[in-house]
Every structure is written in structure tokens, then in C-alpha cells.
C-alpha positions in Angstrom: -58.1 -4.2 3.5 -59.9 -6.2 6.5 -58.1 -6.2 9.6 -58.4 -7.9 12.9 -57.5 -6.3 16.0 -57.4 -6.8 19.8 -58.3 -4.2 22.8 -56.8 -4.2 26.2 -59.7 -3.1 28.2 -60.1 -0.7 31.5 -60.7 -3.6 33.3 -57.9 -5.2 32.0 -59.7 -7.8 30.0 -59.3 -8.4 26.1 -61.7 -8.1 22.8 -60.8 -9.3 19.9 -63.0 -8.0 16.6 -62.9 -7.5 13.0 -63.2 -4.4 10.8 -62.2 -2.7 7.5 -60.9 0.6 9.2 -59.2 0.3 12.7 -59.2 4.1 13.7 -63.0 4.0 13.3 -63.8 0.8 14.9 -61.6 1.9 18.1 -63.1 5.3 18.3 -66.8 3.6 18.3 -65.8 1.2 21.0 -64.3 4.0 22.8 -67.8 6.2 22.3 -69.7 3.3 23.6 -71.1 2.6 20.3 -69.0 -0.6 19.9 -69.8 -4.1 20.6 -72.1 -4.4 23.8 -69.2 -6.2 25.4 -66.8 -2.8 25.7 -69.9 -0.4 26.4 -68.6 -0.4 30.2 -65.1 -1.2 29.8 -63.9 2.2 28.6 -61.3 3.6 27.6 -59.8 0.6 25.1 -56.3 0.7 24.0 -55.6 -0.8 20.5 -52.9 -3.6 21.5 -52.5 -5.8 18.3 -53.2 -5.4 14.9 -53.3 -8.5 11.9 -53.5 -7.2 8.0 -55.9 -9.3 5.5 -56.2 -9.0 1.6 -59.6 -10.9 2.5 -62.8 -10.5 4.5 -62.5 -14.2 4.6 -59.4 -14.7 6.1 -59.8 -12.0 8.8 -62.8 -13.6 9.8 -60.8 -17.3 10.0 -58.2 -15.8 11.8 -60.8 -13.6 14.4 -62.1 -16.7 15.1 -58.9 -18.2 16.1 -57.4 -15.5 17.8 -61.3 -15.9 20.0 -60.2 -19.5 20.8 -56.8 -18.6 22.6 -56.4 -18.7 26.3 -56.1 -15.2 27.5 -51.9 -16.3 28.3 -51.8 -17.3 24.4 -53.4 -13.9 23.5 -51.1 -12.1 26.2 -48.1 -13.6 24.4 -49.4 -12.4 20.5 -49.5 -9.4 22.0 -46.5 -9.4 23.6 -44.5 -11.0 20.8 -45.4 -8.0 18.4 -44.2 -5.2 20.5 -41.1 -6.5 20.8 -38.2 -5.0 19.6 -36.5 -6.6 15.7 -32.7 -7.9 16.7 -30.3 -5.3 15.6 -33.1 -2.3 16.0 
């Protein structure tokens, strides 16, 4: 599986990346052996999550996730940790 994700960092800014195993990927950033971009912005907290059958696909949808404002990626975020109706 391929899987894009998105970090809330200590700073309170946001990173969006790609990878094929999440827990991994977070625990490098987190170790400082991530993308140069989160080396200083530790600790990350894993704050969205997107499934792909396709390297392909998770790479076109990284890229558009990159192109949102930081409002449009605040309100992905937001709109998956809401509650289901009836939950």
C-alpha cells in the first residue's frame, strides 16, 4: 500500500509526504532522520492519513494536498477527525 500523510509540527506548521509504511516514516521524522524540513520541528504528530492501491496515485494526490492553503489543509484535517452521524 502507498500512503500519504500529513504532520502537525512543534511549531505548529504542516508537512505533507509520501511513504509505503506510516509508523516508519513518522518515527524517522521524529529521530531527525526525516525530510530536512522537520529536522528542527520535533516532535511531529501524525494528523491525517490517505490510503492508495498505487505509488502513482499517492504521489498525484501528495502533490495536491502540497498546493492547498494551510486553511484548506486545516479543514482535511479537520473534516476526518470528526465524528460519523449516529456514532
Amino acid at each position: 500500500m502507498h500512503f500519504v500523510y500529513v504532520l502537525r509540527c512543534s511549531d505548529g506548521s504542516l508537512y505533507t509526504g509520501y511513504t509505503t509504511d506510516v509508523e516508519r516514516r513518522v518515527a524517522e521524522h521524529d529521530a531527525g532522520t526525516g525530510a530536512k524540513y522537520t529536522r528542527g520541528r520535533t516532535p511531529v504528530e501524525l494528523v491525517h492519513v490517505e490510503e492508495f492501491d498505487s505509488k502513482s496515485a499517492a504521489m498525484s494526490r501528495e502533490y495536491e494536498i502540497k498546493q492547498l492553503t494551510r486553511a484548506e489543509k486545516l479543514t482535511l484535517i479537520e473534516s476526518e477527525s470528526k465524528p460519523l452521524a449516529g456514532s
